[in-house]
C-alpha positions, -999 to +999 in steps of 0.1 A: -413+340+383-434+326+353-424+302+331-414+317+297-438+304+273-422+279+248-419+292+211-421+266+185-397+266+157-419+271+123-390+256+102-388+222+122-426+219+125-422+222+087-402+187+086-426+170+113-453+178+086-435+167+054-422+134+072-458+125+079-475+135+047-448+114+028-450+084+051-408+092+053-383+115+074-359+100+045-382+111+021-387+149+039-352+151+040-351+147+008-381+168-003-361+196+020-328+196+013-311+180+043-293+153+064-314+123+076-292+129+106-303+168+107-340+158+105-338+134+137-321+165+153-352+186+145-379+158+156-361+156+193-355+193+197-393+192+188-401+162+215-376+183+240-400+215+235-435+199+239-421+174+265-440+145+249-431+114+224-444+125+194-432+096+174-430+055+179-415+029+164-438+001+150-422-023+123-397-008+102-412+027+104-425+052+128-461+060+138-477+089+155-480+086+196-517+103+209-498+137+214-478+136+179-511+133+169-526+160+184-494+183+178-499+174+139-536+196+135-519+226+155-493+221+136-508+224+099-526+253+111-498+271+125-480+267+092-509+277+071-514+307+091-472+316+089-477+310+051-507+330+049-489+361+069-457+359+044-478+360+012-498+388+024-470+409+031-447+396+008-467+405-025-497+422-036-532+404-027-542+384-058-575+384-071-596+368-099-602+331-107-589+300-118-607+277-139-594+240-131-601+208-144-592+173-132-599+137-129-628+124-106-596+101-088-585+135-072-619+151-060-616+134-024-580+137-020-559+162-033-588+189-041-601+194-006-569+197+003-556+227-019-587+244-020-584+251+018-549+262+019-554+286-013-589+301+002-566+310+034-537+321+013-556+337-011-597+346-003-600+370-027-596+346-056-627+326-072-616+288-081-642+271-100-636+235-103-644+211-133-646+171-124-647+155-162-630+126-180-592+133-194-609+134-231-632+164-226-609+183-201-584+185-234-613+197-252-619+221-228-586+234-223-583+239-258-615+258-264-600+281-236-624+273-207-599+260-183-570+277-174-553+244-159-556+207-159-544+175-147-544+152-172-529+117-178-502+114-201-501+082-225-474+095-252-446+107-227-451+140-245-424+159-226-440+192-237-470+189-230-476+208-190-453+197-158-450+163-148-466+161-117-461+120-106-455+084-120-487+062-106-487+025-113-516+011-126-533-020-108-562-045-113-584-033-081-609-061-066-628-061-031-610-063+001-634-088+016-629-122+008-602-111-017-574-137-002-599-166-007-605-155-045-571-149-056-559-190-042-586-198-076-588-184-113-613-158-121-639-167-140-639-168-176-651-143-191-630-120-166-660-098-151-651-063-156-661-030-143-655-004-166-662+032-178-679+034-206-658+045-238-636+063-246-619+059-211-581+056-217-584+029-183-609+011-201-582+003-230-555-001-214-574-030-194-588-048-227-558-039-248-536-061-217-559-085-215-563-093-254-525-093-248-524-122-227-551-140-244-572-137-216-613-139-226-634-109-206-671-089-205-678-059-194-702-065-168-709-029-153-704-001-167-708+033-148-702+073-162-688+076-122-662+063-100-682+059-074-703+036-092-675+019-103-657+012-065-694+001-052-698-026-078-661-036-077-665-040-039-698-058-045-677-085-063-696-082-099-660-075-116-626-063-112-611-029-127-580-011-136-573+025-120-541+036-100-542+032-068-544+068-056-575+073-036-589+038-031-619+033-010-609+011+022-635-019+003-611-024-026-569-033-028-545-035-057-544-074-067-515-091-069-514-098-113-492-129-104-517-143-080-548-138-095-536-149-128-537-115-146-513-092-172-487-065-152-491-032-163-471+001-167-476+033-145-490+065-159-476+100-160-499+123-146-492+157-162-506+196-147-512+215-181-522+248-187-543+268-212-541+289-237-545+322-220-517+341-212-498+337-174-517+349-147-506+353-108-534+337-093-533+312-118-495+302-114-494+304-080-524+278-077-506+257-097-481+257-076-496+248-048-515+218-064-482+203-074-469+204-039-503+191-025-507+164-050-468+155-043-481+151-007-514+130-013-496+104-040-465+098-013-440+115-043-420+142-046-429+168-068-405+168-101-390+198-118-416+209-146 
């Protein structure tokens, strides 16, 4: 008699999936709603049903074996294709578009991402997709040309959209030769690579350096971030960002070590329009806030 094929429980894929997208099986048991203890349950009863290790230990937390890698890209299809099927049948198709607008720091990261999973959920909707500073993306919002947008949040304007995640902001320098740099002071002027004004980075990196009394120039100035990560990498300055979506070339410097000001984090807000709600509208934004919780390792607060 044949083997009786194995049937993979959608539910406990689910938690191998969160746990690696937040770096944490603490974390998805949070994010889900259980036990730490229930969540080991679910990753051996998934290791008893492949009959592989999916998962080893390596320092303080757990990395993915060869198969628990390979299980992971059948795994995020499996799940997008359940999801898929439920929506389908679960309410009308949706159709139309949504007009976003966000922050180039997100167009390599969390956009890809949620574009894929709503053009499988949701083909029949047209997302067009506006990449602009946070200035002209509240200009645009108001005028009505964007029905949602991530912005960055300066006031802690608890009104204003859904708080999507705290980031930190960091001085950013190049990876190579980095450790050699930081055992000396910059020099003086601080080199700086900056966005040209306004750029709310821009003065938050003057306004803490004035702070401290520490003298800088700007010495490159780019309209694009990837200008701004090739000359920071080349060594011609250091910059200020978060750290969300940093090019392996550059790391977050140490402000103790290299002799520069700390800094606060930065709300990063999902804010909508001024046309009325819209299904395919809402249900995008839902989606970005649970792919952008993913991407920036944090879970998505209540709006």
């Amino acid at each position: 008699m044949a083997a009786l094929p194995v049937n993979l429980d959608m539910d406990v894929l689910r938690t191998f999936v969160t746990g690696i997208d937040l770096g944490s099986f603490t974390k998805a048991a949070d994010r889900l709603g259980r036990s730490p203890s229930a969540i080991s349950l679910q990753m051996r009863k998934l290791e008893d049903q492949v009959g592989q290790t999916l998962l080893r230990r390596s320092g303080r937390g757990l990395v993915l074996t060869e198969p628990g890698e390979m299980l992971l890209g059948y795994a995020r299809r499996l799940l997008d294709l359940n999801d898929a099927a439920v929506s389908a049948v679960a309410a009308p198709a949706l159709s139309g578009s949504v007009r976003l607008g966000l922050p180039q720091d997100f167009t390599e990261t969390g956009l890809p991402t949620v574009l894929a999973r709503f053009a499988r959920l949701h083909p029949a909707v047209r997302v067009e997709a506006h990449v602009e500073r946070d200035a002209v993306l509240r200009a645009e919002l108001e005028a009505g040309r964007l029905d949602l947008a991530l912005v960055w949040d300066t006031t802690g304007a608890a009104g204003e959209g859904s708080l999507v995640a705290h980031l930190p902001l960091v001085w950013i320098g190049p990876r190579a030769g980095a450790e050699g740099a930081l055992h000396r002071p910059f020099s003086h002027p601080l080199p700086l690579a900056l966005f040209g004004p306004p750029c709310l980075f821009r003065h938050a990196a003057l306004k803490a350096l004035d702070a401290a009394g520490i003298p800088w120039r700007v010495a490159f100035s780019s309209p694009g971030l990837a200008g701004l990560w090739a000359a920071v990498a080349a060594g011609l300055g250091v910059t200020l960002r978060t750290p969300h979506g940093l090019p392996p070339s550059l790391r977050p410097l140490d402000p103790d070590e290299a002799g520069l000001p700390p800094l606060p984090s930065l709300r990063l807000r999902l804010v909508r329009g001024v046309s009325g709600a819209d299904p395919a509208v809402e249900r995008f934004a839902e989606l970005l806030r649970e792919t952008l919780a993913e991407t920036t390792g944090r879970a998505a607060p209540s709006p």
